[in-house]
C-alpha positions as CSV (number, residue, x, y, z in Angstrom):
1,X,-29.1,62.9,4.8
2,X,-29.5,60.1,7.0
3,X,-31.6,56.5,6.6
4,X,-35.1,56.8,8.1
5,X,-38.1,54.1,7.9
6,X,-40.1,54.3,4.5
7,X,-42.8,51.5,6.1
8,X,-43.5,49.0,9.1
9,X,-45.0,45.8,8.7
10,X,-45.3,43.9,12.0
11,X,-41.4,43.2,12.6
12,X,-40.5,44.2,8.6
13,X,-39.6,47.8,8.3
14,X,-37.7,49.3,4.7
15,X,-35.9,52.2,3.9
16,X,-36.3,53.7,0.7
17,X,-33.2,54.8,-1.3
18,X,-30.3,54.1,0.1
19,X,-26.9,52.5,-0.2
20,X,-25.9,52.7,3.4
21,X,-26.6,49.1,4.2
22,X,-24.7,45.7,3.2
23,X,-26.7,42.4,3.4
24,X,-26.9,40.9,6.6
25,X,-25.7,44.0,8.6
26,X,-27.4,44.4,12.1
27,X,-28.8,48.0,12.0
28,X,-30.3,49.8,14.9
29,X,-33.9,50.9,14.2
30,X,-35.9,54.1,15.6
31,X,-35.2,56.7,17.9
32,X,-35.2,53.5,20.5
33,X,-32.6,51.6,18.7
34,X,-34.3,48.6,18.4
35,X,-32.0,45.8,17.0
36,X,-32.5,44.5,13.3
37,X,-30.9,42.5,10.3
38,X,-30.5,43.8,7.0
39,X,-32.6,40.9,5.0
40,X,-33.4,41.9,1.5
41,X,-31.7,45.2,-1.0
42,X,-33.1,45.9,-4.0
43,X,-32.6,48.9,-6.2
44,X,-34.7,51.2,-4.3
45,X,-35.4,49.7,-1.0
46,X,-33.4,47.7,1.9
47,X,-35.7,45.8,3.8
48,X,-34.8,44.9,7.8
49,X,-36.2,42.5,10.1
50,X,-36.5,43.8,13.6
51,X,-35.9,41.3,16.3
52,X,-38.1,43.2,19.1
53,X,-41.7,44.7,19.2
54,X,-42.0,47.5,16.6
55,X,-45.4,48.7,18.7
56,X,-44.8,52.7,18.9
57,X,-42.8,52.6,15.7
58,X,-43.6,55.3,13.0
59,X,-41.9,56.2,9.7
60,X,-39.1,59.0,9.4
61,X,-37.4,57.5,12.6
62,X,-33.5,57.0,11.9
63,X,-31.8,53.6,10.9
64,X,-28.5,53.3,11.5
65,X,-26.1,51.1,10.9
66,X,-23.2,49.5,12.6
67,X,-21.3,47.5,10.0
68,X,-21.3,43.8,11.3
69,X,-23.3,41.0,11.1
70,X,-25.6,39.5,14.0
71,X,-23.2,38.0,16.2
72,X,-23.3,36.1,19.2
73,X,-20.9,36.9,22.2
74,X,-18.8,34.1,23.3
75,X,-16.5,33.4,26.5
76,X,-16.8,32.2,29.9
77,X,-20.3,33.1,31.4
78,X,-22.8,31.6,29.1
79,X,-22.9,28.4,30.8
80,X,-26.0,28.9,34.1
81,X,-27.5,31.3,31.6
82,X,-30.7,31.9,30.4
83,X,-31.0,34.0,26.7
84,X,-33.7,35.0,24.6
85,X,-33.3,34.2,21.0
86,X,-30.7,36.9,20.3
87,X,-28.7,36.2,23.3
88,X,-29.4,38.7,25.7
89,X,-29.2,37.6,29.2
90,X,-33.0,37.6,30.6
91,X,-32.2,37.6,34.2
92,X,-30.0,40.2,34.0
93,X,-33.0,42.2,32.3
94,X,-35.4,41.0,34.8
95,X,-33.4,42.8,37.7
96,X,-33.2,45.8,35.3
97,X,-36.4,46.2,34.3
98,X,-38.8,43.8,35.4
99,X,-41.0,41.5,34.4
100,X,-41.0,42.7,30.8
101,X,-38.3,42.9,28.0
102,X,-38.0,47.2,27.0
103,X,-37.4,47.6,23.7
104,X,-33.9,48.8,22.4
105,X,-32.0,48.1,25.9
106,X,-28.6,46.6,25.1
107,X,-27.3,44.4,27.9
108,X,-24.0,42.8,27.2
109,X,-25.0,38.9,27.0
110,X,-21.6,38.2,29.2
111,X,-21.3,39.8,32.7
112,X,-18.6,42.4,31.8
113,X,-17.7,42.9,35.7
114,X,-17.0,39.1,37.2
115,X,-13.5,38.2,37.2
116,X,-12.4,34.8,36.2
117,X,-9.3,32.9,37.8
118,X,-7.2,32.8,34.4
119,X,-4.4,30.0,33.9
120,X,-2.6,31.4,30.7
121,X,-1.1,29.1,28.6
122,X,0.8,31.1,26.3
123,X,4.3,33.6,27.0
124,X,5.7,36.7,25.7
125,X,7.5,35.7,22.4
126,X,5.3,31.8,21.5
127,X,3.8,31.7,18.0
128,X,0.1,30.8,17.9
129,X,-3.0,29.9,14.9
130,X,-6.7,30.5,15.3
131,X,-8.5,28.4,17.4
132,X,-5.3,27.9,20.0
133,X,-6.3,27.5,23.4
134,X,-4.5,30.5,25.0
135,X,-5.9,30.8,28.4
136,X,-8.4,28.5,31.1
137,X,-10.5,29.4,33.6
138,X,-12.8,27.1,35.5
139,X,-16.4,28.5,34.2
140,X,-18.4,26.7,36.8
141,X,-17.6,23.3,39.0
142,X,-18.1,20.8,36.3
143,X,-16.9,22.5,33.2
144,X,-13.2,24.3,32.1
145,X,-14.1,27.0,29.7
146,X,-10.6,27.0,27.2
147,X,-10.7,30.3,25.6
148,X,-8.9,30.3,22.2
149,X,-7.4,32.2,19.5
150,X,-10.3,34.2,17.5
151,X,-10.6,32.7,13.9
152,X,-8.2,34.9,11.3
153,X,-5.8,35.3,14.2
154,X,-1.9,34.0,13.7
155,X,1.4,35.3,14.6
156,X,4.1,36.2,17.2
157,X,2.9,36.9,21.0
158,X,4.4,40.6,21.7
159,X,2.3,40.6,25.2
160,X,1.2,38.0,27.6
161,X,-0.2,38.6,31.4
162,X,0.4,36.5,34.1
163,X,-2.1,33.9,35.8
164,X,-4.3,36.1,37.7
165,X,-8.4,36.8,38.1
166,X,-9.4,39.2,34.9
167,X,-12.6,40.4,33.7
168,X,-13.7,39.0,29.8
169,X,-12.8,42.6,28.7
170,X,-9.0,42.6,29.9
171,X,-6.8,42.6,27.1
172,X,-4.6,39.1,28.4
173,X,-2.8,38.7,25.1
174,X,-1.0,40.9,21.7
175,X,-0.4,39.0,18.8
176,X,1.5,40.2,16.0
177,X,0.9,39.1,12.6
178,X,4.6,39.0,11.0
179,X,3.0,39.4,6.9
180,X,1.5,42.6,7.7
181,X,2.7,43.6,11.9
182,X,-1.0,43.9,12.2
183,X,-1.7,43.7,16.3
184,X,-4.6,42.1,17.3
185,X,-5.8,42.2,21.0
186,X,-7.1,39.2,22.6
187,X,-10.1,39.0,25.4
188,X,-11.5,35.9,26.8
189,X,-14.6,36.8,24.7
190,X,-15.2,37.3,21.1
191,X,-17.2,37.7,18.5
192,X,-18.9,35.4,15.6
193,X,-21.6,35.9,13.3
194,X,-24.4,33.1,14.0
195,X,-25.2,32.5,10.6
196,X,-21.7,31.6,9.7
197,X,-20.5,27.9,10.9
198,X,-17.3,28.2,13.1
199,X,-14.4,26.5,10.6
200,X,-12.7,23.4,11.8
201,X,-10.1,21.0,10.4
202,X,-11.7,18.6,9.0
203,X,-15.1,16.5,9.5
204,X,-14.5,12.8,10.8
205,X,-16.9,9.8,9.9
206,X,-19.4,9.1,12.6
207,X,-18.6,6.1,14.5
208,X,-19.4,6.8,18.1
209,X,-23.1,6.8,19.5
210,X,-24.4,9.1,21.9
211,X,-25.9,7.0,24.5
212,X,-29.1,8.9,26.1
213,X,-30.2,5.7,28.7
214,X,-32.9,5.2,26.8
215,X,-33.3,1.7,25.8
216,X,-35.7,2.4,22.7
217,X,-32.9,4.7,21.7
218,X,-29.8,3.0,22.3
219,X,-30.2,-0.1,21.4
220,X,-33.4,0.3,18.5
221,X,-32.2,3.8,17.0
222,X,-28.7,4.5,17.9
223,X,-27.6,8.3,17.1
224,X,-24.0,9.0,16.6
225,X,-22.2,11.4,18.0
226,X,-22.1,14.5,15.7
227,X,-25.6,13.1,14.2
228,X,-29.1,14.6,13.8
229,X,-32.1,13.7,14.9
230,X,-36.0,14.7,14.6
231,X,-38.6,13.7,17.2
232,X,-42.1,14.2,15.3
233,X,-45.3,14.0,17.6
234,X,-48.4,15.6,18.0
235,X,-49.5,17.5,21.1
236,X,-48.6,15.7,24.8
237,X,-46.9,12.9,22.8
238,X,-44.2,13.6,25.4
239,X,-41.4,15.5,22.8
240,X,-40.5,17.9,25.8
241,X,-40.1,14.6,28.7
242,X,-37.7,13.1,25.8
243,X,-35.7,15.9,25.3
244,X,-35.5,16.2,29.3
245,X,-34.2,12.7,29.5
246,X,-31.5,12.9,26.9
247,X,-30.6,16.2,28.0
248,X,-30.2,14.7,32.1
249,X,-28.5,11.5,30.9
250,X,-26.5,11.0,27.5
251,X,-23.1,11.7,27.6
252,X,-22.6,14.8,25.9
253,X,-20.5,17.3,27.8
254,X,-22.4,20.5,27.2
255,X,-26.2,20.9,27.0
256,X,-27.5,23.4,24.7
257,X,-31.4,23.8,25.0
258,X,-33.5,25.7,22.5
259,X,-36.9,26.7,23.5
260,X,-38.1,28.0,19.9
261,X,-41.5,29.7,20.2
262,X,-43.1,27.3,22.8
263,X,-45.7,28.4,25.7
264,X,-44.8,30.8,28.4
265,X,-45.9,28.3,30.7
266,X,-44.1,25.8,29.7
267,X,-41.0,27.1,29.0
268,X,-41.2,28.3,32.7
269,X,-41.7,24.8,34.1
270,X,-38.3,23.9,31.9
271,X,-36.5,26.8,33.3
272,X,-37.7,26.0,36.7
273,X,-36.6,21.6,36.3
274,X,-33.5,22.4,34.8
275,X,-32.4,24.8,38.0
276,X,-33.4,21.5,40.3
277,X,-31.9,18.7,37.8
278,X,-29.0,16.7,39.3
279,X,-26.5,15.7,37.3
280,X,-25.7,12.6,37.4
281,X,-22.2,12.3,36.6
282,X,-21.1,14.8,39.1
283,X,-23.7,15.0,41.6
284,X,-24.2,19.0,41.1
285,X,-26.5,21.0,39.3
286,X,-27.4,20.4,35.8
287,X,-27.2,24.1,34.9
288,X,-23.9,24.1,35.5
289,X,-23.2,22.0,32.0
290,X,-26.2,23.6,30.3
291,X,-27.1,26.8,28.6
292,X,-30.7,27.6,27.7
293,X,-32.4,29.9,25.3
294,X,-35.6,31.0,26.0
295,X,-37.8,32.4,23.1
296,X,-41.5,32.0,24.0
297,X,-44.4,32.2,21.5
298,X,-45.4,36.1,22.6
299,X,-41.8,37.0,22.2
300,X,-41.0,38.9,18.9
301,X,-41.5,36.4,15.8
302,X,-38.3,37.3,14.2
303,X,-35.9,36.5,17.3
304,X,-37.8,33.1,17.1
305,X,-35.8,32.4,13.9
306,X,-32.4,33.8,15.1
307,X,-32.8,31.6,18.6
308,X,-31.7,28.1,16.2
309,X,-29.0,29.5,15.0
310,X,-27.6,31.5,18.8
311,X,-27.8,28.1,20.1
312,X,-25.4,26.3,17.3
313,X,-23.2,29.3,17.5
314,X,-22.7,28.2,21.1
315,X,-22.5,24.7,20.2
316,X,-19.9,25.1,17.8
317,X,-18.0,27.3,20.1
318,X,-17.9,24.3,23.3
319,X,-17.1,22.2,20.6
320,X,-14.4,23.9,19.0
321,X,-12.8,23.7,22.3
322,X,-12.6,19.8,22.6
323,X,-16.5,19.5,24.2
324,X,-18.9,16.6,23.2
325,X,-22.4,19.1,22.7
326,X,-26.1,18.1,22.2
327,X,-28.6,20.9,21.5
328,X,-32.2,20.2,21.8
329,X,-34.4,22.2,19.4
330,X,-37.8,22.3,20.8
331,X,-39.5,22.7,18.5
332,X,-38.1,24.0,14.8
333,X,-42.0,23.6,13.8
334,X,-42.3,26.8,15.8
335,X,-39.1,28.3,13.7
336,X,-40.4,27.2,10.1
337,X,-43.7,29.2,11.3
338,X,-41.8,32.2,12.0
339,X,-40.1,32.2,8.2
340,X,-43.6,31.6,7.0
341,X,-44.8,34.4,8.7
342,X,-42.0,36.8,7.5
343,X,-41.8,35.5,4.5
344,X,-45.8,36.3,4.4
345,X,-44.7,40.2,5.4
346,X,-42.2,40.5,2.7
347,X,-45.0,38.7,0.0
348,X,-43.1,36.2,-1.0
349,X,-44.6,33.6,-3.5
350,X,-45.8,30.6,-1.0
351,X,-45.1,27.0,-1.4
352,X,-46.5,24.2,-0.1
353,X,-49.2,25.1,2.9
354,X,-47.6,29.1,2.7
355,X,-44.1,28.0,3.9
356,X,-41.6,29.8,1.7
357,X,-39.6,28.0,-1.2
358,X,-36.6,27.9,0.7
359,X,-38.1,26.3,3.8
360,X,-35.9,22.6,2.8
361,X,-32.8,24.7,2.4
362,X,-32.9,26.6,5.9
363,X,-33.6,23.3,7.4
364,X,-30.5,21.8,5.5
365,X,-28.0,24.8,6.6
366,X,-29.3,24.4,10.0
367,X,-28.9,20.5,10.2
368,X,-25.8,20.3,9.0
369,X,-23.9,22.0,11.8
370,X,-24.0,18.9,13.4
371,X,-21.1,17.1,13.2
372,X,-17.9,15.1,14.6
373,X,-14.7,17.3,14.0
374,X,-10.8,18.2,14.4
375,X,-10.6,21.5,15.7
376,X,-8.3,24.0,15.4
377,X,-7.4,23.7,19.3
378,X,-6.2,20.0,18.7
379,X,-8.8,18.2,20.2
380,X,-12.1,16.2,18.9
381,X,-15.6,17.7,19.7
382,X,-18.3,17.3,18.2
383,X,-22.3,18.9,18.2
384,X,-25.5,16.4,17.9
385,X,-28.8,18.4,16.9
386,X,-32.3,16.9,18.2
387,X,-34.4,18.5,17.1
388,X,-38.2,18.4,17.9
389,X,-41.3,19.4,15.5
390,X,-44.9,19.4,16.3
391,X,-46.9,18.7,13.0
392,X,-50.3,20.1,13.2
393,X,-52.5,17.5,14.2
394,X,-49.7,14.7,14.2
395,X,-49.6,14.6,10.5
396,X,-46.4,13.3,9.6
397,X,-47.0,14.0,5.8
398,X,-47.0,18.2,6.5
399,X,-43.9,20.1,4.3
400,X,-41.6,20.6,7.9
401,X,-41.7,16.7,9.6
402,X,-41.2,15.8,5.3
403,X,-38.3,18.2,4.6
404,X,-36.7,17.6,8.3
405,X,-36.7,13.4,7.1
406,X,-35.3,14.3,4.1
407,X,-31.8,15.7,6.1
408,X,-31.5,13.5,9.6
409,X,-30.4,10.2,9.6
410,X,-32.4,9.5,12.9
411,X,-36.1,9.7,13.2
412,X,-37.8,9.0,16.2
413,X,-41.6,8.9,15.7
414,X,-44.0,9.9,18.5
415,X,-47.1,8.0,19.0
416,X,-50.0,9.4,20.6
417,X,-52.4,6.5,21.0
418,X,-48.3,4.8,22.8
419,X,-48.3,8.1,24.9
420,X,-52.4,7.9,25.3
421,X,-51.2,4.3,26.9
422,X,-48.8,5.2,29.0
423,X,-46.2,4.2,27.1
424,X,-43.4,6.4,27.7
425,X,-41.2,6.9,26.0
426,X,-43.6,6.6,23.1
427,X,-41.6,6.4,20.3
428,X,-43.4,4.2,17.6
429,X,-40.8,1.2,16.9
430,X,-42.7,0.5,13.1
431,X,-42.2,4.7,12.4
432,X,-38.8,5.7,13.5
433,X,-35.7,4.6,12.1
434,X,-32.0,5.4,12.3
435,X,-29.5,5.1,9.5
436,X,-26.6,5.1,12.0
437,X,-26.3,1.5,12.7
438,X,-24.4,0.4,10.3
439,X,-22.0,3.1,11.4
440,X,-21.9,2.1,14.8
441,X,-21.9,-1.9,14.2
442,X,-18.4,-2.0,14.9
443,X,-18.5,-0.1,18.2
444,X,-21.0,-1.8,19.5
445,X,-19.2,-5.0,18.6
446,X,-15.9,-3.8,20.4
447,X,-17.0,-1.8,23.6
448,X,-20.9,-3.6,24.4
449,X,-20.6,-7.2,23.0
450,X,-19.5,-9.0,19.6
451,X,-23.7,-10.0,19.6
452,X,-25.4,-6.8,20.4
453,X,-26.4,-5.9,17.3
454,X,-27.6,-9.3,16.5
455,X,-29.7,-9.4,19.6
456,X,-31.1,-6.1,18.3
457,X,-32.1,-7.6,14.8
458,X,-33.8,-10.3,16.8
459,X,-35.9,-7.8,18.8
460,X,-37.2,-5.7,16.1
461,X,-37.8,-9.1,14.1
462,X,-40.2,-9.6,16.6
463,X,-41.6,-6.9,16.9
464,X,-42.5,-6.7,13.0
465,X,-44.1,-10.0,13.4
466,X,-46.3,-8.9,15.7
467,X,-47.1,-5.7,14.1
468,X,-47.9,-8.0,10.5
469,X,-49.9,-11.0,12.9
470,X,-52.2,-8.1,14.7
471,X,-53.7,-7.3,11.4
472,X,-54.9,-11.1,11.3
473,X,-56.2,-10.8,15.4
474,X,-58.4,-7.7,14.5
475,X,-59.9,-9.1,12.0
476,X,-60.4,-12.8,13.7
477,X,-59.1,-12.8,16.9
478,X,-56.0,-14.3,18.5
479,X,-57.3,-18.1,19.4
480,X,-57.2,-19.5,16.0
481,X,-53.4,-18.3,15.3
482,X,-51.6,-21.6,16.0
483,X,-49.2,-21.9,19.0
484,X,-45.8,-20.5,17.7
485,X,-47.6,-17.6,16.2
486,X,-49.4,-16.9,20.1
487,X,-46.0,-17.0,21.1
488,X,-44.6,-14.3,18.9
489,X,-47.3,-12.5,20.3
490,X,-46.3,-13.0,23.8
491,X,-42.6,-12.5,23.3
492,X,-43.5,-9.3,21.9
493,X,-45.0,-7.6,24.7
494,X,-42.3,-8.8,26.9
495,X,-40.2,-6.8,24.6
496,X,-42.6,-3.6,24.3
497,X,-43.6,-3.7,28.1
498,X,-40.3,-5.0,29.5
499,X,-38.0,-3.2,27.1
500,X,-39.2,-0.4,25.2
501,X,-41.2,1.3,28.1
502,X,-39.2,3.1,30.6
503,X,-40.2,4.7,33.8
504,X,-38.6,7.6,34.2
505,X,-39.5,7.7,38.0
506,X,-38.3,5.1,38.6
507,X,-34.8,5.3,40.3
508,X,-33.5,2.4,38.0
509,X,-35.5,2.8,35.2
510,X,-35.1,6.2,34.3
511,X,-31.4,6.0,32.9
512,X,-30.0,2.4,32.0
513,X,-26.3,1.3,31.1
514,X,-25.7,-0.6,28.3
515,X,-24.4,-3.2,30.1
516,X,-27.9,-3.9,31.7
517,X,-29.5,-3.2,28.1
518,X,-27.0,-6.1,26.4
519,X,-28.4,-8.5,29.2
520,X,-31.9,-7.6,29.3
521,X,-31.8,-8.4,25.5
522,X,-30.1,-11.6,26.2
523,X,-32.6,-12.5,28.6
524,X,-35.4,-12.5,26.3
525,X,-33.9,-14.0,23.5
526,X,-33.2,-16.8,25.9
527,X,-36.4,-17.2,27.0
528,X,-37.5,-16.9,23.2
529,X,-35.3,-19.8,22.5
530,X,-36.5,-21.9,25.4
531,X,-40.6,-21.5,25.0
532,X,-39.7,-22.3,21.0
533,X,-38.1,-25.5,22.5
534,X,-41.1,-26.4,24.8
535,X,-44.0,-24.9,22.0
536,X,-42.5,-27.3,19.4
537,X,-43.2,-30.4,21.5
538,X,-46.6,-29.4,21.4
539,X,-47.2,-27.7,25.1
540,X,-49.3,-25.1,24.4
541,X,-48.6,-20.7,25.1
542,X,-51.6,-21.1,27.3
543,X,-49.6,-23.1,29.7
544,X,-46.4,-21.6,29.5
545,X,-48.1,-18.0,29.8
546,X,-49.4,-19.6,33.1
547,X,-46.0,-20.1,34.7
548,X,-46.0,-15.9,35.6
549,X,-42.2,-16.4,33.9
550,X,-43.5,-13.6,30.9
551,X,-44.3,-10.9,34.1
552,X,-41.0,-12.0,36.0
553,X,-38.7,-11.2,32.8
554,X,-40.9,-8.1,32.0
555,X,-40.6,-6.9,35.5
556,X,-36.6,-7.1,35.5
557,X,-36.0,-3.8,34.8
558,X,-37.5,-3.0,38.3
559,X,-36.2,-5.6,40.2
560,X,-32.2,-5.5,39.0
561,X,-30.8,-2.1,40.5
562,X,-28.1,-0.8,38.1
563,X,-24.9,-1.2,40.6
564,X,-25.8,-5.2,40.7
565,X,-26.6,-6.1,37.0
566,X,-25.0,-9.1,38.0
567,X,-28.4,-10.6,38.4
568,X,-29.3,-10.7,35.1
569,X,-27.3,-13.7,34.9
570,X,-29.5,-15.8,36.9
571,X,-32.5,-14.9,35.0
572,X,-31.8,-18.3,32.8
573,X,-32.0,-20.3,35.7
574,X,-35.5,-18.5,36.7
575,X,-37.0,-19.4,33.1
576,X,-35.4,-22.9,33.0
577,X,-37.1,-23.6,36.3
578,X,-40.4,-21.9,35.4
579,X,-40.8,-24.1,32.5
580,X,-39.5,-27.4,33.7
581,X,-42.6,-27.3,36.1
582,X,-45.1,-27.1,33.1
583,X,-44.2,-30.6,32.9
């Protein structure tokens, strides 16, 4: 007797006795076949997720099952993509079928017809070990996808083909395990279950930052490479623009964007920017170092909380090949709504504000993915997660921004009233925090400048002054604050205006070296040091502020183009000059 459907409940559908299904096994469901995920077995029922629309379903359809977990399909072709959350290729669908996803249509996620130009690096008769890199092929114009030995794979190649153009189906490989002369056939694809981290050597401590060009980032709230990171901010904080930014301009290899359960529209207008991005290290197209998974808010709620872990999968995969990855996660709010909906279906006990108990555990697994590594190919790579999350009404306090604190070392806190200002990006200096400087002290120290970090301290010193002396100017006003106090003030918004805020239309200003940064900071400090000099023998802010040297020194970021940041270095003679005069 075969499996059919007991009950449907939105995308939760169970089968009454039966002992066909293991946990986690993807099962087909109803006469359609639409794709699901064992979730739950209890004595008498087995309970499956459906990751498309169950409208039109009805009991005593068929379940079957096809005894493997949910996997994602790796090899050369993901890279230019666009995927829903369970990593099925949407434009391929859309010349298909249209506008709209049908249900229980199984499109292969790689194009099983293109051929690849395959540089084999293997021969008839070499021994190889999981995660070897066998075989390259160039995947588009800026990357080289390194296919490797699938995981559990080791022994003696008995077949090898010749450098040629094959398909990712082409058998290019035989490998003969010698313990049991098992054969195993090897593709440039394969298979891996996305709920399962890909295994690597070992972890390495995080020492290297990932520099974004953004100067609130960089220099205030480094984040290593292999780190997380959350960006909490209510609605049009600018969370999306941020991600963007990083995305076009930190030095990550491979871009991995996650659009977890946001607007139609919007994920539209990403789709559509990333296709017209330039990259800047190569001068091509941004797609060509970027994948993107699309899983819009009318999509399926279950596929919403498979999408986070597709995109890792995919991250783990570049990196196990040697590739530097960021993933953007935008926004896991969306995701934790999506277990607190199924977890609502299946009548679980709630916690706090009806996420399930288990909500701090699932952001755990998912956060710590990230990481630095030696791979089993011989090389370093490493995957960053940033990952967004829109707390209802900016309130920082709700169970998902808490829990997602509570397992990244980097928090960059969105302001609204900053964004409200027009201060992009808005990332509230008194909020946010990182816990990677001390790691990345001594890198900064060797590659930027033996002072860096001490500038740095200086800056935020600064800017908690003013933060502590604007509670005394609300209440009273600034006049009566005596003169080394009104020039904290002042210093300060040199730092906020001139530092912190970034124009990211501006053709300088949108992406900064940290060259420029390291001399911007020395700039102000300098000019810090000199109106402390000319304050102390009793000339007053009001003067000094009169010079127009505070606008000149904010407005360098404009006026020193990025290929001359040589003129930084006459910005000492500028203020020297400008205050001289006062006398």
């Amino acid at each position: 007797m075969s499996d059919v459907i007991y009950s449907i409940n939105g995308p939760v559908v169970s089968v009454r006795n039966t002992k066909t299904f293991s946990m986690r096994e993807m099962v087909y469901v109803g006469e359609k076949k639409l794709l699901g995920e064992v979730i739950r077995i209890q004595d008498d029922r087995t309970t499956i997720q459906v990751y498309e629309s169950t409208t039109g379903l009805r009991p005593n359809e068929p379940v079957q099952g096809t005894g493997s977990l949910l996997n994602a399909t790796l090899g050369p072709g993901m890279l230019r993509n666009i995927y829903d959350g369970i990593e099925r290729p949407l434009e391929k669908i859309e010349e298909e079928q249209g506008a709209f996803i049908a249900e229980g249509k199984s499109i292969p996620s790689l194009d099983e017809e293109k051929k690849w130009d395959v540089a084999m690096k293997i021969k008839e008769g070499d021994t190889v070990h999981q995660g070897e890199i066998f075989a390259t092929c160039p995947e588009t114009s800026s990357v080289e996808h390194r296919s490797m030995i699938p995981v559990g794979v080791h022994g003696t190649v008995v077949k090898a083909v010749k450098d040629g153009s094959y398909t990712v189906s082409d058998v290019l490989a035989v490998v003969k395990d010698e313990d049991t002369d098992k054969e195993t056939e090897v593709t440039l694809k394969q298979q891996w279950p996305v709920r399962v981290p890909r295994p690597m050597i070992r972890r390495e401590p995080l020492t290297i930052p990932l520099i974004t060009g953004q100067r609130v980032i960089d220099t205030m709230f480094p984040i290593a490479k292999g780190g997380s990171s959350a960006i909490p901010g209510g609605f049009g904080a600018g969370k999306t623009m941020l991600q963007h930014s990083i995305a076009k301009f930190c030095d990550a290899d491979i871009i991995i964007y996650v659009g977890c359960g946001e607007r139609g529209n919007e994920m539209t207008q990403v789709l559509e920017e990333f296709g017209e991005l330039v990259d800047p290290k190569t001068g091509k197209s941004l797609l060509d170092r970027t994948v993107l998974i699309a899983n819009t808010s009318n999509m399926p709620v279950a596929a919403r909380e498979a999408s986070i872990y597709t995109g890792v999968t995919i991250a783990e995969y570049y990196r196990d090949m040697g590739y530097h990855v960021a993933l953007m996660a935008d926004s896991t709010s969306r995701w934790a709504e999506a277990l607190r909906e199924i977890s609502g279906r299946l009548e679980e006990m709630p916690a706090e504000e009806g996420f399930p108990a288990y909500l701090p555990s699932r952001i755990a697994q998912f956060y710590e993915r990230a990481g630095f590594v030696d791979t089993f190919s011989g090389k370093q790579g490493s995957v960053t997660l940033i990952g967004a999350v829109s707390p209802q009404g900016g309130d920082f306090s709700e169970p998902v921004t808490q829990n997602t604190r509570r397992f990244v070392r980097c928090f960059w806190a969105l302001d609204k009233s900053l964004a409200y200002a027009r201060h992009y990006p808005a990332v509230n200096w008194n909020q946010s925090s990182s816990e990677y400087v001390g790691d990345l002290t001594k890198w900064f120290s060797a590659n930027v400048a033996h002072d860096f970090m001490e500038l740095r301290a200086e800056m935020q010193q600064i800017l908690h002054d003013e933060a502590s002396l604007m509670e005394v100017v609300k209440l009273i006003g600034s006049d009566v604050l005596p003169e080394d106090q009104k020039l904290t003030l002042e210093i300060a918004r040199v730092v906020r205006v001139g530092y912190l805020q970034q124009n990211a239309f501006h053709a300088d200003d949108q992406s900064v070296p940290l060259e420029k940064q390291y001399k911007m900071l020395k700039v102000i400090s300098y000019l810090h040091r000199a109106c402390q000099q000319k304050v102390a023998k009793k000339i007053p802010v009001s003067l000094i502020v009169k010079t127009g040297i505070f606008e000149t020194v904010v407005k360098m970021k404009y006026d020193v183009p990025n290929n001359n940041i040589a003129l930084l270095d006459t910005y000492n003679d500028k203020i020297d000059t400008a205050l001289d005069h006062i006398l």
